[in-house]
VEXTIFI-600344 format. One record per residue (C-alpha): x, y, z; residue in three letters. Coordinates in steps of 0.5 Angstrom, whole numbers, plus 2048, in hexadecimal, padded with zeros to 3 digits. Layout:
// VEXTIFI-600344
XYZALA...
END
This chain:
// VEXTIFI-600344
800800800UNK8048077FEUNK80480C803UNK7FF8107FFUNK7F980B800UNK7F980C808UNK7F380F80AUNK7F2814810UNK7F180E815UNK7F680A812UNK7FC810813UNK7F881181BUNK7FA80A81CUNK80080B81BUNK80281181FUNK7FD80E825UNK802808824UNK80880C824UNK80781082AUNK80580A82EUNK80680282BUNK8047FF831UNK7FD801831UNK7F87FC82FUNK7F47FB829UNK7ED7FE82DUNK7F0803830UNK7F4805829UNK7ED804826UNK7E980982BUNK7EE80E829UNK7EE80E821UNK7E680D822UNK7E580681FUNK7E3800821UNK7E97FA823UNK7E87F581EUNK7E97FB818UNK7ED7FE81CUNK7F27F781DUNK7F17F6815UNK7F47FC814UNK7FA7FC819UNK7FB7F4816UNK7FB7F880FUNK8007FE810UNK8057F8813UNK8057F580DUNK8057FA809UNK80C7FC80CUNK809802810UNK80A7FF817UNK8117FC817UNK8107FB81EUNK80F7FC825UNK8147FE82AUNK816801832UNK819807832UNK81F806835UNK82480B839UNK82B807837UNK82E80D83CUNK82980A841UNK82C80483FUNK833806840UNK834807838UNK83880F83AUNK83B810833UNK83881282EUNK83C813827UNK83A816820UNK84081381CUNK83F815814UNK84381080FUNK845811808UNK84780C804UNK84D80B7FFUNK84880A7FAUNK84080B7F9UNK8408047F5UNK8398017F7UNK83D7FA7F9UNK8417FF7FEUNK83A802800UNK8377FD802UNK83D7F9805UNK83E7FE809UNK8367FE80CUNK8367F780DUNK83C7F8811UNK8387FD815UNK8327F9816UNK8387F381AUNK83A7F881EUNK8377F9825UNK838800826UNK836803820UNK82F805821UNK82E80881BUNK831809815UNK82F80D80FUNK83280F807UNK832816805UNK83481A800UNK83A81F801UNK841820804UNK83F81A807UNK83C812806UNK83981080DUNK837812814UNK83780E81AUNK83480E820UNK83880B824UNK83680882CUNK83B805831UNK83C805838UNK843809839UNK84780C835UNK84C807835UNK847802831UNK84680782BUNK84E80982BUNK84F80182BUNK849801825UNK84B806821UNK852805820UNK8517FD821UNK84C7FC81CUNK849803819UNK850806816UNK852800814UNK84C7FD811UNK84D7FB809UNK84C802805UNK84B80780BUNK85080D808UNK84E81180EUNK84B812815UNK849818818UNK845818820UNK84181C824UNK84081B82BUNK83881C82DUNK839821833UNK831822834UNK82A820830UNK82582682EUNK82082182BUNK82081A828UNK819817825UNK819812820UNK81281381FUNK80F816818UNK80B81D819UNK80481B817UNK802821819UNK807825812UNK80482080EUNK7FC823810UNK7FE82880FUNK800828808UNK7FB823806UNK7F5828809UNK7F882D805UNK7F98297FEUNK7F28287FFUNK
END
């Protein structure tokens, strides 16, 4: 189902969902204002459509003794996509990297790194990043504090832009 065909319940059970995961399919249903069977058809059909990836517990890896947090933008010694893509399968096998996006300019990829000391992302950086296959440099930022981080999509933009559009 492409994106365009969600409607107007379909997108509110999407930022229902993604403000609160846990709640349950009637609770869900009472707050987009339909009835639990439909309700459960549609969520079961975003699922699988590829719009739900998930459901997951907002963790606080600091709370959890993960204190260093690092943004480390890669570049690579050539763009080939066999190098691409051999480096992103890289990423996904290392623990510490949360995230890992391409991007266009100066530089390949960012990271998003978590350990539990400095001492562990030193070891990884120059253990297994630097020294990964087509990695030509590596330059790290120390996250100091965090002003916002949401993974949530902002439905509300999108409203706004469809109730203009229409």
């Amino acid at each position: 189902m492409p994106a365009s065909r969600l409607d107007a319940i379909d997108r509110q059970i999407l930022a229902e969902l993604q403000a609160d995961g846990r709640m349950t399919n009637v609770e869900l249903a009472r707050r987009v204002g339909i009835s639990a069977p439909p309700c459960l058809r549609r969520v079961r059909t975003l699922e699988e459509a590829g719009f739900i990836r998930g459901y997951h517990a907002d963790v606080d890896p600091r709370a959890l003794g993960f204190e260093v947090q690092v943004f480390a933008m890669v570049g690579l010694d050539n763009q080939s996509e066999a190098a691409l893509s051999g480096f992103e399968a890289r990423c996904r096998e290392w623990p510490l990297v949360r995230e890992c996006h391409m991007l266009n300019g100066e530089i390949d990829f960012i990271l998003k790194c978590v350990a539990p000391d400095l001492s562990t992302f030193q070891s990884f950086l120059t253990e297994q990043l630097t020294a990964a296959e087509h990695v030509a440099s590596v330059k790290t930022s120390l996250v100091i504090r965090g002003a916002k981080d949401d993974p949530s999509v902002p439905f509300e933009v999108l409203e706004e832009r469809l109730s203009r559009s229409a």
